[in-house]
Wavefront OBJ file of the C-alpha trace (Angstrom):
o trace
v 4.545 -12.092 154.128
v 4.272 -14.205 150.875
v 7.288 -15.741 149.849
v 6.640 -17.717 146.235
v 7.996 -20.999 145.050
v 9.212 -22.234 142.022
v 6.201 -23.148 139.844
v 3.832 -20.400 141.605
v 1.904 -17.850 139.224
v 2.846 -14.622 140.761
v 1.712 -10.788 139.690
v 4.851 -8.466 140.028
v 5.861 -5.357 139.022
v 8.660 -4.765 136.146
v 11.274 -3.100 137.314
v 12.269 -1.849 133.859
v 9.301 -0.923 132.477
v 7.611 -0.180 136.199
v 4.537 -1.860 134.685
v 2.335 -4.802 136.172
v 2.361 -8.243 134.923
v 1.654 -11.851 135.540
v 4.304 -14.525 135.325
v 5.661 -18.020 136.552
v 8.458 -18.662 139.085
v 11.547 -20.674 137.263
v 13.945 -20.950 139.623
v 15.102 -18.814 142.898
v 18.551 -17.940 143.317
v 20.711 -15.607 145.902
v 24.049 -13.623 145.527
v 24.757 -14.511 148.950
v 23.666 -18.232 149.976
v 25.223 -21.296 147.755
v 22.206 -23.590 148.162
v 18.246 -22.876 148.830
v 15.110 -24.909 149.783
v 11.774 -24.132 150.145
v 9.630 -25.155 153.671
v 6.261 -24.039 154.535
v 8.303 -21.096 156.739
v 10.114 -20.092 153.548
v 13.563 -20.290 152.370
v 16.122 -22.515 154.085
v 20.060 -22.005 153.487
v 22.858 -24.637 153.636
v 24.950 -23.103 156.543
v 28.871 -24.586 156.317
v 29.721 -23.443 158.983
v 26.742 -25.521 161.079
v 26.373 -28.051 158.784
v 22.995 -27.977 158.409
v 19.305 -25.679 157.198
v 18.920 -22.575 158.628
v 16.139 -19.787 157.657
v 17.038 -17.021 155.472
v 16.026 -14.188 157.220
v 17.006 -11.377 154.810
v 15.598 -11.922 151.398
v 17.445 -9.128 150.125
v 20.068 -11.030 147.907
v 17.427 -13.529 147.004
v 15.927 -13.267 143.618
v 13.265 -15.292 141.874
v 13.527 -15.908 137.658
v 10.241 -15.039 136.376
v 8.993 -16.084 132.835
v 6.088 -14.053 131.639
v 4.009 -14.421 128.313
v 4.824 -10.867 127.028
v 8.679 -11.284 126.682
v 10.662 -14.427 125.119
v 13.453 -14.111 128.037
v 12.755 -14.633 131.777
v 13.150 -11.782 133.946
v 15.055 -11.366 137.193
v 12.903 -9.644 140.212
v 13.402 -9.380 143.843
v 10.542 -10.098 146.682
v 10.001 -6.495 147.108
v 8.954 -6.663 143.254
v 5.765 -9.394 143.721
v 2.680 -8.495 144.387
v 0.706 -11.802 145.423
v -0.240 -14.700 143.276
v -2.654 -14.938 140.441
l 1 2 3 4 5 6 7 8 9 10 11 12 13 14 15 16 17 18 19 20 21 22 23 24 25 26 27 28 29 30 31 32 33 34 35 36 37 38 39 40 41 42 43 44 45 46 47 48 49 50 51 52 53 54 55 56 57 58 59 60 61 62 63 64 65 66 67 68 69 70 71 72 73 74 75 76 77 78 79 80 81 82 83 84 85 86
C-alpha cells in the first residue's frame, strides 16, 4: 500500500466534486494521534503511554492537506482518497 509524504505529487480523487486531480502533499495530520513521522514503513506515532514511536496501523483518522492548481485553498483527503503518485 502507498502511503505519501509531505512534498509527494499525488493523483486523488475529490471527494466533493468526485472528480480526479493531481496535487501536492502539505502537511499530514490525524484526529486521533498528537504527533506523526514519516519512515520508509509509513507513519510513526508518539505513544505517551510508552514513551516512544510506534506504527500507525489504522490510517483512518489520518488525513493528508493537499494543494492542487485548480483551487486557491488546499483540500483535506483521506488515504482511501489517493490514487498513486504522478
Amino acid at each position: 500500500m502507498y502511503i505519501p509524504k509531505v512534498n509527494d505529487t499525488v493523483k486523488y480523487l475529490d471527494p466533493v466534486s468526485l472528480e480526479s486531480k493531481v496535487g501536492k502533499i502539505l502537511s499530514v495530520d490525524s484526529d486521533r494521534y498528537d504527533k506523526l513521522e514519516y519512515t520508509k514503513n509509513g507513519y510513526n506515532y508518539w505513544s505517551k503511554k510508552t514513551s516512544s514511536w510506534r506504527p500507525v496501523k489504522d490510517y483512518s483518522s489520518v488525513y493528508w492537506e493537499v494543494a492542487s492548481n485548480e483551487k486557491v485553498f488546499s483540500e483535506f483527503i483521506l488515504l482511501e482518497d489517493i490514487n498513486g503518485t504522478v
